[in-house]
C-alpha positions as CSV (number, residue, x, y, z in Angstrom):
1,X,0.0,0.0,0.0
2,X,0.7,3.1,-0.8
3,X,-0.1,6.7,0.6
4,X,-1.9,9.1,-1.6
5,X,-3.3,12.7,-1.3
6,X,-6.5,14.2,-1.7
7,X,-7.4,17.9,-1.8
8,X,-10.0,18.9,0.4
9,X,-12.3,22.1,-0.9
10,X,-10.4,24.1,2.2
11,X,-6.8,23.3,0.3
12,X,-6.0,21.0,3.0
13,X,-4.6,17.5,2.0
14,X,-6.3,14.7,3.9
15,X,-4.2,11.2,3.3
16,X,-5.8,8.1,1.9
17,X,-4.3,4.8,1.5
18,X,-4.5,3.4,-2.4
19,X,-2.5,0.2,-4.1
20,X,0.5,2.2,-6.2
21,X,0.6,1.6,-9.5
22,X,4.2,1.0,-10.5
23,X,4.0,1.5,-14.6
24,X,5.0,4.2,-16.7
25,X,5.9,3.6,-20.1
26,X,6.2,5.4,-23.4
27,X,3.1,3.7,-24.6
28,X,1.2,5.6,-21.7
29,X,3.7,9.1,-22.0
30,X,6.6,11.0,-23.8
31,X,9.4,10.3,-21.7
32,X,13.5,9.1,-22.3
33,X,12.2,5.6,-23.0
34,X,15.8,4.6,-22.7
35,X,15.5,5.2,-18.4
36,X,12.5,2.9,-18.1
37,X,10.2,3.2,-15.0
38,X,10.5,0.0,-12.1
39,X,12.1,-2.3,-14.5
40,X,10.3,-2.1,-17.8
41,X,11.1,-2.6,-21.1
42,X,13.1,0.4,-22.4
43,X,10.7,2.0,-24.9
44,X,11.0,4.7,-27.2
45,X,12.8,8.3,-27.3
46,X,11.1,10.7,-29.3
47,X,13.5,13.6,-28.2
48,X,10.5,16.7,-28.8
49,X,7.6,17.4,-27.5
50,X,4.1,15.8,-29.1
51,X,0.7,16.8,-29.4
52,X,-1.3,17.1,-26.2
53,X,-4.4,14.2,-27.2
54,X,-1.2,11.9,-28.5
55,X,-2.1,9.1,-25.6
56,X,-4.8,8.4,-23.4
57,X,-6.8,10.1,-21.0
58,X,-6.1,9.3,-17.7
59,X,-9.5,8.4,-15.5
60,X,-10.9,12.5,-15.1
61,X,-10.6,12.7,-18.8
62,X,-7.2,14.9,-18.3
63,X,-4.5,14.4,-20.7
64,X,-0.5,14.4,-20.5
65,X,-0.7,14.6,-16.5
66,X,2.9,13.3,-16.6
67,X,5.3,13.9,-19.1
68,X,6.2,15.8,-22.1
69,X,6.5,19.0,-20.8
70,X,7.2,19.9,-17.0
71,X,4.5,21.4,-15.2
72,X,5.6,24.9,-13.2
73,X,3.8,24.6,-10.1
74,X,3.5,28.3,-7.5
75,X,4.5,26.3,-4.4
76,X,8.3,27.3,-3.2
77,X,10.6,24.2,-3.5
78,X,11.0,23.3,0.6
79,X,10.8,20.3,2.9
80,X,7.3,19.0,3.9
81,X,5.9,19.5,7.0
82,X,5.0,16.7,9.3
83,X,1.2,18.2,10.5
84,X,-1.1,16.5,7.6
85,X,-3.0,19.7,7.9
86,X,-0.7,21.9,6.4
87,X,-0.5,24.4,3.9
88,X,-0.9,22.8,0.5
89,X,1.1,25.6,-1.2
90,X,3.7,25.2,0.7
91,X,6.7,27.5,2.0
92,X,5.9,31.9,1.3
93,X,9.3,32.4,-0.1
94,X,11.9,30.5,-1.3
95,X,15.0,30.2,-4.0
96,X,13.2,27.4,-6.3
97,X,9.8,26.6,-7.5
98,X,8.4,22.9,-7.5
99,X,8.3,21.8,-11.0
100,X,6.0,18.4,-11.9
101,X,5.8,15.8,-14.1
102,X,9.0,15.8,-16.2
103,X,9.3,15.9,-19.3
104,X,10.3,14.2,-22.6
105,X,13.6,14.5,-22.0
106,X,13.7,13.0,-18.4
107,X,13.5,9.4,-17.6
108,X,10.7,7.6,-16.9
109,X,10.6,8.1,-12.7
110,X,11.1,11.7,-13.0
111,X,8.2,11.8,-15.3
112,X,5.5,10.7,-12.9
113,X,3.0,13.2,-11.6
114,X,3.7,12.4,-8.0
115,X,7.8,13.7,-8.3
116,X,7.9,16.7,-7.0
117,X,11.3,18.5,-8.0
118,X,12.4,22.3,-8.5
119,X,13.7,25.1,-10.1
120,X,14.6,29.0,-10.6
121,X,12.2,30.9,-11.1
């Protein structure tokens, strides 16, 4: 098992527990196929960007949740608290921003919607 988070309407994050899921391949997203995810297959390397609709939805109907382009987030990069109640958006200042989701140019972990990693602004 596996924990997971769940927005509340309030912005708070209230923990759930969920069976992980451990696939990501370039059948499902536009990452460096040659990094595979938990042991797959190395897949393809496209080495660009693709169109938005180019896999599946995921289960809301959303496309390219993960990959092909990194999603800027307006959280400052910091440590998590402890207190389950905290502030979803994070830290008021900070050197880096949290960036999401990779991109087609990262490999196949750093891709997945749940890293969390950073950048300047």
């Amino acid at each position: 098992m596996a924990i997971v988070c769940q927005l509340k309407q309030n912005g708070n994050m209230q923990h759930v527990q969920a069976l992980q899921r451990n696939n990501l391949t370039t059948d499902q997203a536009n990452c460096n196929g040659n990094y595979p995810y938990n042991n797959n297959a190395k897949g393809e390397y496209r080495e660009k960007t693709v169109a938005v609709n180019s896999f599946s939805p995921n289960k809301f109907g959303l496309y390219n949740m993960h990959e092909n382009v990194c999603e800027w987030c307006w959280d400052w990069y910091g440590a998590y608290k402890i207190d389950i109640s905290m502030n979803t958006m994070g830290d008021i200042s900070g050197s880096y921003r949290v960036i999401r989701g990779g991109s087609w140019y990262y490999n196949a972990q750093s891709c997945r919607s749940a890293n969390r990693n950073y950048h300047s602004p």
